[in-house]
N, CA, C and O atoms as a MOPAC input file, in Angstrom:
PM7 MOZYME 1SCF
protein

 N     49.40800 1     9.19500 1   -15.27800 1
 C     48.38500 1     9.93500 1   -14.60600 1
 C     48.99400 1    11.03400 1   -13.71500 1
 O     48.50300 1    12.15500 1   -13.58300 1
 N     50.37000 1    10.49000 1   -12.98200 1
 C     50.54500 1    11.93000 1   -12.30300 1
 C     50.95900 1    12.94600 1   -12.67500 1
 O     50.74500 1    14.05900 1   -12.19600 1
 N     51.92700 1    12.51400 1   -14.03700 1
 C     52.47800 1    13.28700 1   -15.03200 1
 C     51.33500 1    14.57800 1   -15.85500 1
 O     51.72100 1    15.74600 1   -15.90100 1
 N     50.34800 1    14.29200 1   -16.28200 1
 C     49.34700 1    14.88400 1   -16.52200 1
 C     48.66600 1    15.93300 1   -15.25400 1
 O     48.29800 1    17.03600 1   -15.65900 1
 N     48.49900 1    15.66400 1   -13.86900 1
 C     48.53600 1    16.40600 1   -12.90100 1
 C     49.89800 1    17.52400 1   -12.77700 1
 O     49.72100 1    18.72200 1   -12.55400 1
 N     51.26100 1    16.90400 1   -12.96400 1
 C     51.70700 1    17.83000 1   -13.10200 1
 C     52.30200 1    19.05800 1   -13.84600 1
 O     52.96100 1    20.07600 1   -13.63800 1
 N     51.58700 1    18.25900 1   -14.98600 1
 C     51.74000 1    19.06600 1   -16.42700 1
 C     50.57200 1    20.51400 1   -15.96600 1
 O     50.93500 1    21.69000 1   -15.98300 1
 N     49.22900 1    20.06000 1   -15.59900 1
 C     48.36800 1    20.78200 1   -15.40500 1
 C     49.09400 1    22.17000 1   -14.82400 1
 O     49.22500 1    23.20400 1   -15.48000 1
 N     49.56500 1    21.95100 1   -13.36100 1
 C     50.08900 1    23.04200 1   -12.50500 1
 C     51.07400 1    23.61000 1   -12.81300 1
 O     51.35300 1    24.55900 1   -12.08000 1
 N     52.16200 1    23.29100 1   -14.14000 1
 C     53.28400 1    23.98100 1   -14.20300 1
 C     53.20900 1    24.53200 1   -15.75300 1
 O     53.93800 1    25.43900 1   -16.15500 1
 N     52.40500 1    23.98200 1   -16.42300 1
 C     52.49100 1    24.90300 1   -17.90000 1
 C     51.82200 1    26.07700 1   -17.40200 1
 O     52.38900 1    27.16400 1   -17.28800 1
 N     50.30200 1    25.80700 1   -17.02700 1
 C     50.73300 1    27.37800 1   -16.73300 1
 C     50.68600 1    28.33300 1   -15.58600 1
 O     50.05100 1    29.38100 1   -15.47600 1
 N     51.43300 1    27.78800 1   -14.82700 1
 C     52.46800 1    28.71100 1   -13.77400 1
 C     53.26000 1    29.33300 1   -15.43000 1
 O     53.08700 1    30.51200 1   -15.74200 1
 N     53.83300 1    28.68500 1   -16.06300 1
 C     55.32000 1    28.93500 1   -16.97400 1
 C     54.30900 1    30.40400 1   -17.98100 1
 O     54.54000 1    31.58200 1   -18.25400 1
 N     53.40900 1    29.62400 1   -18.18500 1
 C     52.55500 1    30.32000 1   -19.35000 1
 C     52.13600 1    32.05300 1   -18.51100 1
 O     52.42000 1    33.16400 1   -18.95900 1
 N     51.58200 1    31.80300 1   -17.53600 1
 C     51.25600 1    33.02600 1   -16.56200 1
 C     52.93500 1    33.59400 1   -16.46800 1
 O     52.94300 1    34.53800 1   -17.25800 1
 N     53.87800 1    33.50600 1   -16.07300 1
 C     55.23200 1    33.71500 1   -15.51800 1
 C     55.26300 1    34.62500 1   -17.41700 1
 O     54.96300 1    35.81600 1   -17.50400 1
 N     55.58500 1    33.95000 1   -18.44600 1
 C     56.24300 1    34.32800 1   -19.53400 1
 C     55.32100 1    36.19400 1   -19.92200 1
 O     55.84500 1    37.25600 1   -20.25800 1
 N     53.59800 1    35.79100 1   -19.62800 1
 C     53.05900 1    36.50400 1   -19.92100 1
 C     53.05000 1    38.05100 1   -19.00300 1
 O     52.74100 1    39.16300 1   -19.43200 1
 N     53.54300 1    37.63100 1   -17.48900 1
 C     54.28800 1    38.96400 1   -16.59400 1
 C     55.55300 1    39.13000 1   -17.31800 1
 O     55.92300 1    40.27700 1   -17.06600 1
 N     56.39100 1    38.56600 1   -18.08400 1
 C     57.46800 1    39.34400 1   -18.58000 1
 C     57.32400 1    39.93700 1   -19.56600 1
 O     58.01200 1    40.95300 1   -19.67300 1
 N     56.42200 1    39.59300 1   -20.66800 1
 C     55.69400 1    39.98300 1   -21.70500 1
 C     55.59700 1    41.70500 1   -20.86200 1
 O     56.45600 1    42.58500 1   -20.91000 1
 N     54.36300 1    41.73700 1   -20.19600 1
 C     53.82700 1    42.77000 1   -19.84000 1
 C     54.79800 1    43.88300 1   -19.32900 1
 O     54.96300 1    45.00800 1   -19.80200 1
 N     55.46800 1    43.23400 1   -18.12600 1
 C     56.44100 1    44.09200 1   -17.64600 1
 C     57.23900 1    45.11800 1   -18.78200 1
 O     57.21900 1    46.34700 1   -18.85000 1
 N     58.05300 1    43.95500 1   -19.77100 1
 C     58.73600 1    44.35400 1   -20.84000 1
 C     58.27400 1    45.84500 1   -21.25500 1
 O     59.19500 1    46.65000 1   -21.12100 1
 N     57.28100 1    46.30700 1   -21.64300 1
 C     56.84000 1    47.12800 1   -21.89600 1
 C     57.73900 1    48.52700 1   -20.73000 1
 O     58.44800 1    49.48800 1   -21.02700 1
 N     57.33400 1    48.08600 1   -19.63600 1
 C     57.56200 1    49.15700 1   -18.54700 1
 C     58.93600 1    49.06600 1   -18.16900 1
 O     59.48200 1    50.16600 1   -18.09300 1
 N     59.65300 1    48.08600 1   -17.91100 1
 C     61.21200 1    48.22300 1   -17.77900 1
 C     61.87100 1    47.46600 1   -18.17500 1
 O     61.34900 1    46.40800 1   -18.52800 1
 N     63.06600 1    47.60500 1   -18.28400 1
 C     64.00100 1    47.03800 1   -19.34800 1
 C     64.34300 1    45.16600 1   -18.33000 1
 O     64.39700 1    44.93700 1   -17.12100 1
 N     64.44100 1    44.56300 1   -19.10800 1
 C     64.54400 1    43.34500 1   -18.48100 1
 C     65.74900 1    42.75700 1   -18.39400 1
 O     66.05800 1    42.12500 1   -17.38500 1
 N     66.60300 1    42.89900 1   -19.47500 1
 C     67.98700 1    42.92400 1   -19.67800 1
 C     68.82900 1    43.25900 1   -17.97500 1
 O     68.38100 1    44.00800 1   -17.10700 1
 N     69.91400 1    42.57700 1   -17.91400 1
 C     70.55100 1    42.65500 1   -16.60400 1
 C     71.20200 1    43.81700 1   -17.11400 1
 O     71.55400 1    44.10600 1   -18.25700 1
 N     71.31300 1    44.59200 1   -15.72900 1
 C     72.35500 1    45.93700 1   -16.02900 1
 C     73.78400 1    46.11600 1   -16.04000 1
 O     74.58700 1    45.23300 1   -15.73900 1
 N     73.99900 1    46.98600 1   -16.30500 1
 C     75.21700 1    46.78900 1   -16.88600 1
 C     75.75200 1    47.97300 1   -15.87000 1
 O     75.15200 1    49.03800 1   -15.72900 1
 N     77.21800 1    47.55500 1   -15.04400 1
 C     77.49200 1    47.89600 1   -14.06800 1
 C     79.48400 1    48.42800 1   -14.61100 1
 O     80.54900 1    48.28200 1   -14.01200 1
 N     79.14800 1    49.02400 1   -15.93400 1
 C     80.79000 1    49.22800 1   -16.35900 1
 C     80.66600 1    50.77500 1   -16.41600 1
 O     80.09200 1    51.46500 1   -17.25900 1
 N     81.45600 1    51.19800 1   -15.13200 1
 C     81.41700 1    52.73600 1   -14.68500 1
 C     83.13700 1    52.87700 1   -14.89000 1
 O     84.02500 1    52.34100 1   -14.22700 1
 N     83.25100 1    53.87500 1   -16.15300 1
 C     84.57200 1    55.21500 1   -15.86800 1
 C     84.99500 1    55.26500 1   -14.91200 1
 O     84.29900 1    55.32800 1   -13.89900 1
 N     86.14900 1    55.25600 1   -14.90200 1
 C     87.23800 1    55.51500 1   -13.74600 1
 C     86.79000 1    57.08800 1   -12.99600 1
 O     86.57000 1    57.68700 1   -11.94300 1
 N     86.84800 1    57.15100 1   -14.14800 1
 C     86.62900 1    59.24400 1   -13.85800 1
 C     85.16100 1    59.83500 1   -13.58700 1
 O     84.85600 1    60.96700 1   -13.21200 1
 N     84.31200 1    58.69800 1   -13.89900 1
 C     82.90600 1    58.74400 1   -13.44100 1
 C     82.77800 1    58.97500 1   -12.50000 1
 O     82.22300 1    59.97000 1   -12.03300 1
 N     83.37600 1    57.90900 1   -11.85300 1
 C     83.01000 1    57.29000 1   -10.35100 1
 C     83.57800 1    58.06900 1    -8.95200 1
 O     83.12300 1    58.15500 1    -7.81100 1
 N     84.82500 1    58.60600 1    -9.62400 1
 C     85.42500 1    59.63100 1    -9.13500 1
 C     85.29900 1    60.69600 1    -8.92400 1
 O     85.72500 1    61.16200 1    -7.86800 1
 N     84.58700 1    61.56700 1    -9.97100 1
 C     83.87500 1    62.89700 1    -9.79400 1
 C     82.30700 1    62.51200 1    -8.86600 1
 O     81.71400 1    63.19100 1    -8.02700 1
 N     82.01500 1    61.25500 1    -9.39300 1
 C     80.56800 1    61.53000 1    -8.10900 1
 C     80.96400 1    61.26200 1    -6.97700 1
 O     80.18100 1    61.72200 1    -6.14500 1
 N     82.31700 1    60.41700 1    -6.26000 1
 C     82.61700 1    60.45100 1    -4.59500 1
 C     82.87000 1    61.97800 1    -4.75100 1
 O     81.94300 1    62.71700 1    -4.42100 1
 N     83.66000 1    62.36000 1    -5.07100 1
 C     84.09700 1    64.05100 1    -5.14700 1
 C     82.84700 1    64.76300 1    -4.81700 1
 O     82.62100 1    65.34800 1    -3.75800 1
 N     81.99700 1    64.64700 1    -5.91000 1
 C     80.85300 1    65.20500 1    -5.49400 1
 C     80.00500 1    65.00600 1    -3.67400 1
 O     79.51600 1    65.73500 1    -2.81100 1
 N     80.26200 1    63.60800 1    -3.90100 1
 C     79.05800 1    63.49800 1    -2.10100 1
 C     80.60700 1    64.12200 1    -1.47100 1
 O     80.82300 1    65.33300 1    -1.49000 1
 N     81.13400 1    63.61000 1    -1.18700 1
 C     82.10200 1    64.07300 1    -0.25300 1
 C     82.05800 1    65.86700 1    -0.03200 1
 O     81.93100 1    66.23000 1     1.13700 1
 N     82.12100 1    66.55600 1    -0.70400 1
 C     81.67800 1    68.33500 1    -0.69100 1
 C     80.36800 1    67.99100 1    -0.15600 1
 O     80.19600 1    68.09800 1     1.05800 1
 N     79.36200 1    67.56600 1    -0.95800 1
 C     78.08700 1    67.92800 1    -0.22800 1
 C     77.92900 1    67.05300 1     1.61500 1
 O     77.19900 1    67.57400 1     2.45800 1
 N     78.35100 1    66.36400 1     1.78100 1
 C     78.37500 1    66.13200 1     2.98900 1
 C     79.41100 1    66.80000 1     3.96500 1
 O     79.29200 1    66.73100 1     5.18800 1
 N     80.59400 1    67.55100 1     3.22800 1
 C     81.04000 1    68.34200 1     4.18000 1
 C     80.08700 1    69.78900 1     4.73000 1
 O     79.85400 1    70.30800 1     5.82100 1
 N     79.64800 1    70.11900 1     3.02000 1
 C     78.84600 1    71.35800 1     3.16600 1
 C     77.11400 1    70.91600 1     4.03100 1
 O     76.34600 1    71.84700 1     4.27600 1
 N     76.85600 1    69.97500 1     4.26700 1
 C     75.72800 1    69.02300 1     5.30700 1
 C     76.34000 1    69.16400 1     6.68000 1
 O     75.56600 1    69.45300 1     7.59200 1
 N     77.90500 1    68.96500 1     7.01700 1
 C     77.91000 1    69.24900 1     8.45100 1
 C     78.26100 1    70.53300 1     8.99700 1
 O     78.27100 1    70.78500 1    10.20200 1
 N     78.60300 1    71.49300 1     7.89600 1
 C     79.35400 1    72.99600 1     8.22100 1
 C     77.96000 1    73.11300 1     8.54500 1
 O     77.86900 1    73.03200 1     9.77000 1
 N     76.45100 1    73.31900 1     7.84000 1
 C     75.58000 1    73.27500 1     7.88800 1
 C     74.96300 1    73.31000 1     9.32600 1
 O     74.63300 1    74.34300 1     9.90900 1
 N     74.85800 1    72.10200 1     9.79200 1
 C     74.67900 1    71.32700 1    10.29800 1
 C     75.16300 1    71.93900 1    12.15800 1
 O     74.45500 1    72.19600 1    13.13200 1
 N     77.00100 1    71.97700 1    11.89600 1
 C     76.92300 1    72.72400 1    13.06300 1
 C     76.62600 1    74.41600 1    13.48100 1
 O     76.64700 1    74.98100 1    14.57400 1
 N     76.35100 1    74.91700 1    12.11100 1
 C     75.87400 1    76.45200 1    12.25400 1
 C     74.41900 1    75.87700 1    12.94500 1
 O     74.03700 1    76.47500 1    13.95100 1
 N     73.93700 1    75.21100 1    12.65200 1
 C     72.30800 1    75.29300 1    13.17700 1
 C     72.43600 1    74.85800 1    14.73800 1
 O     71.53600 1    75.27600 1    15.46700 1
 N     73.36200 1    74.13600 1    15.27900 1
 C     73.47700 1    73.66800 1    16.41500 1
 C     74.02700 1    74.94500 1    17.45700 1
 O     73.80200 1    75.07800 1    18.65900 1
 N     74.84900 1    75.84500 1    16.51200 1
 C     75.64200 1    77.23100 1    17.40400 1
 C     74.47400 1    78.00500 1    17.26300 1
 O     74.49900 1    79.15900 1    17.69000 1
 N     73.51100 1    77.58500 1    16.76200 1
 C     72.28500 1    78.95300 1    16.83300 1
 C     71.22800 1    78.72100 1    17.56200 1
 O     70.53000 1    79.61800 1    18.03500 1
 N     70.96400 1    77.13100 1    17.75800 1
 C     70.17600 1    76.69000 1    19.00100 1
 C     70.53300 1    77.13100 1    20.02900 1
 O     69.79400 1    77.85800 1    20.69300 1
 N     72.05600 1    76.71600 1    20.50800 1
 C     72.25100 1    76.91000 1    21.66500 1
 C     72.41700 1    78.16100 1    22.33400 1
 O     72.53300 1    78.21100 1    23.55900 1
 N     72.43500 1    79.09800 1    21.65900 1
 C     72.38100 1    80.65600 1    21.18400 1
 C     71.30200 1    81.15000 1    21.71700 1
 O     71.29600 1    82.24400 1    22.28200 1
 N     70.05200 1    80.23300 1    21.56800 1
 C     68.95900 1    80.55700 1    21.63000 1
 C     68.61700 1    80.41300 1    22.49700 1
 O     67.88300 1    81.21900 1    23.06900 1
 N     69.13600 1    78.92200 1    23.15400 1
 C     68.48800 1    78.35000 1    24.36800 1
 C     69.19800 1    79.33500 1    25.75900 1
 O     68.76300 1    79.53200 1    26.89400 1
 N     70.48500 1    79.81700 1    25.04800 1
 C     70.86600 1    80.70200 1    26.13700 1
 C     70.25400 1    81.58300 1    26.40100 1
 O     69.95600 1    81.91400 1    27.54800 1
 N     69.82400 1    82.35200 1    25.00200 1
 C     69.36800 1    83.80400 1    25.47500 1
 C     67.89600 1    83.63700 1    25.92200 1
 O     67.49900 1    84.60600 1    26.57000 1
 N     67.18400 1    82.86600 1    25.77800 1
 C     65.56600 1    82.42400 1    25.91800 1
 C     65.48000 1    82.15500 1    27.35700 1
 O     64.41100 1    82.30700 1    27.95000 1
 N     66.94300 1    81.61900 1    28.17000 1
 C     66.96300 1    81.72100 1    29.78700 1
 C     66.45100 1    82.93700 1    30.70300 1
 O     65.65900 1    83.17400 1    31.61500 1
 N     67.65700 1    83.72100 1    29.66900 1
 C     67.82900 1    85.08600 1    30.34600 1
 C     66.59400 1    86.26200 1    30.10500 1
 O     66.63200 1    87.34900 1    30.68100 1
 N     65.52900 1    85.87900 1    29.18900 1
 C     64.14800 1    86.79300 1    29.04900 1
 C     63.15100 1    86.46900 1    29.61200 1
 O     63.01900 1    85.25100 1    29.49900 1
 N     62.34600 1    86.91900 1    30.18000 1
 C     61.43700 1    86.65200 1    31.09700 1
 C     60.03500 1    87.25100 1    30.48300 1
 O     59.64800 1    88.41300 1    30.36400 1
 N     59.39400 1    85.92200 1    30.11900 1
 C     58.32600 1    86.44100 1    29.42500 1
 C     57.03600 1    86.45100 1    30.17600 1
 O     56.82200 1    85.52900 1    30.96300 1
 N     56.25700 1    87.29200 1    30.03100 1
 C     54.97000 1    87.59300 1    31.18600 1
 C     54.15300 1    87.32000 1    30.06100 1
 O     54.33500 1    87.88300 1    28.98200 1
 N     52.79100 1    86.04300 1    30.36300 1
 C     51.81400 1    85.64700 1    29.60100 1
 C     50.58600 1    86.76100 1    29.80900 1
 O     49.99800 1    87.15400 1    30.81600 1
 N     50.46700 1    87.10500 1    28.31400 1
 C     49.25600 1    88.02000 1    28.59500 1
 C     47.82700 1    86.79800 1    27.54000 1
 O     47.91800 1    86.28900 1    26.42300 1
 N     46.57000 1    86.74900 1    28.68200 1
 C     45.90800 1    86.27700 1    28.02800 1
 C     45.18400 1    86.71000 1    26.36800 1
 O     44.70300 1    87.84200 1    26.32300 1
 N     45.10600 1    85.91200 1    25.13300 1
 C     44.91500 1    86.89300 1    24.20300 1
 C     42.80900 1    86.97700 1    24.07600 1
 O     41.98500 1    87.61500 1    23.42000 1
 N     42.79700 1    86.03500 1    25.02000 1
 C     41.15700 1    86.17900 1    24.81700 1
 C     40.32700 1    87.50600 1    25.46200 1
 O     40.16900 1    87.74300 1    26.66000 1
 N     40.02100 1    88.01100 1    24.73000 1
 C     39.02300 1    89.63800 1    25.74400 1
 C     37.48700 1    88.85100 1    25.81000 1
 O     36.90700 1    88.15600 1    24.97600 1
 N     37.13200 1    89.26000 1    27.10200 1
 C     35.85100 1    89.02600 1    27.63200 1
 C     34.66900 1    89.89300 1    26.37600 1
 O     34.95200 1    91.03100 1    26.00200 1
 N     34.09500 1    89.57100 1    26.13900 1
 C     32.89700 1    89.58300 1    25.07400 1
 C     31.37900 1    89.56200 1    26.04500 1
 O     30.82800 1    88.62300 1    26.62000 1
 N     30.86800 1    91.56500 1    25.89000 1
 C     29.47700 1    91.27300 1    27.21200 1
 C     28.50700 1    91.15500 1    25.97000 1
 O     28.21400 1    92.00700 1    25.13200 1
 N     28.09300 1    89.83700 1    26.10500 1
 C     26.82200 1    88.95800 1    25.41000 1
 C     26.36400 1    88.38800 1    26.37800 1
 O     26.97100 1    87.88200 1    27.32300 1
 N     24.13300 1    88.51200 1    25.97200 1
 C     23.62300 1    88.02100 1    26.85400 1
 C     24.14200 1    86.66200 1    26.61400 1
 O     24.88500 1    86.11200 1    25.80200 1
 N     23.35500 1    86.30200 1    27.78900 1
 C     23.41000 1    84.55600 1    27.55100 1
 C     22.39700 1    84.03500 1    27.23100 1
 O     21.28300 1    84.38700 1    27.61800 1
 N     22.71600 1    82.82900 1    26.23700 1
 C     21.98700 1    82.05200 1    25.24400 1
 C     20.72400 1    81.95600 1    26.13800 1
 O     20.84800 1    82.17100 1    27.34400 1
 N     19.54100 1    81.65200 1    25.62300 1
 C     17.81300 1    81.07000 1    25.95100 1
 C     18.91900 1    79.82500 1    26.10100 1
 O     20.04900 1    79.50500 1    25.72900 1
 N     17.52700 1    79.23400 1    27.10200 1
 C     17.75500 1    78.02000 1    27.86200 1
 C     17.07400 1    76.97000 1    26.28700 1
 O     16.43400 1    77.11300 1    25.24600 1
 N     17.77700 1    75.95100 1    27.09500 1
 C     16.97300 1    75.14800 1    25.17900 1
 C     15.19800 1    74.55700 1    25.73700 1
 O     14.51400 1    74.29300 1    26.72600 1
 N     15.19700 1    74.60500 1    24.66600 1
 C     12.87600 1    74.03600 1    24.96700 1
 C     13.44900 1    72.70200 1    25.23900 1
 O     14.63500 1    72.37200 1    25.22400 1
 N     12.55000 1    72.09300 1    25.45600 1
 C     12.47500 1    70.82900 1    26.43200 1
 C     11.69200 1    69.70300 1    24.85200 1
 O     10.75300 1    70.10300 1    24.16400 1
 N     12.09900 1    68.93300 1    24.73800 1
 C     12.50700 1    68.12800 1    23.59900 1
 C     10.14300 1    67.35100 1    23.67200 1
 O      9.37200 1    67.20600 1    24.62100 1
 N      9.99400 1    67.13400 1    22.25200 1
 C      8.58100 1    66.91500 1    22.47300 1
 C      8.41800 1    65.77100 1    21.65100 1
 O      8.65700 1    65.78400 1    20.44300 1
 N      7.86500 1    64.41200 1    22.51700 1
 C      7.76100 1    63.24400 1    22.08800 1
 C      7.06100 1    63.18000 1    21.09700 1
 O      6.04800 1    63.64200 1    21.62100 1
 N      6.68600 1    62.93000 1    19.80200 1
 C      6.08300 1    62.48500 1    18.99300 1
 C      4.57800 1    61.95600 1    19.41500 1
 O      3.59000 1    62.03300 1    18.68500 1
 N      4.60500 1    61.50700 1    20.49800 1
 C      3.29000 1    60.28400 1    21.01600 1
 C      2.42200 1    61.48600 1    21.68900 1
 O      1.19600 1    61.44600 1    21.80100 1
 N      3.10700 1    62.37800 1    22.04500 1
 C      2.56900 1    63.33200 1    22.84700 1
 C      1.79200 1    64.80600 1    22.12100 1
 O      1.26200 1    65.80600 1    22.60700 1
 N      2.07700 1    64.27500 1    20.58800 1
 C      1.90700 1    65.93400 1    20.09800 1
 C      0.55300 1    65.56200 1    19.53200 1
 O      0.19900 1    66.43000 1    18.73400 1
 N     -0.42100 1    64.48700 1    19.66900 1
 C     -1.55300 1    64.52100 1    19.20800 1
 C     -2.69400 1    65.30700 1    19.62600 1
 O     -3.76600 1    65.20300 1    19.03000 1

């Protein structure tokens, strides 16, 4: 009897489980990957990040010599706020009507 209870809960867990690999299958490869990289592979792509992260901090400190560039010269200018809104001569709006109860309009 318990055997039958636990037959119930695990065929199909197994049966549901087989039928997500079923499905998946379709969309990606299920097979374990395969991790056998060229000597010379592996080597030209550090080569590779290594340039691009040098060319990331040459980068990197040009933008910092141009802030501070900025922040210097942005000391030394003295900027006078001119408002950009111009006064506009319009009458002024009617007052609003006074709101009319329903109970009252008979």
């Amino acid at each position: 009897m318990c055997c039958k209870g636990l037959v119930k809960r695990i065929v199909p867990f197994f049966l549901a489980f087989a039928a997500g690999l079923f499905i998946a299958s379709f969309f990606v490869t299920i097979a374990t990957p395969s991790f056998n990289f060229r000597r010379g592979e592996r080597y030209r792509e550090m080569q590779r990040l290594r340039s691009e992260n040098q060319e990331l901090k040459r980068s990197n400190l040009e933008l910092r010599k141009q802030m501070e560039e900025l922040r210097r010269n942005s000391s030394e200018i003295a900027v006078d706020y001119v408002d950009p809104v111009f006064p506009i001569d319009a009458p002024p709006p009617p007052p609003p009507k006074a709101p009319r109860h329903p109970r009252f309009d008979r």
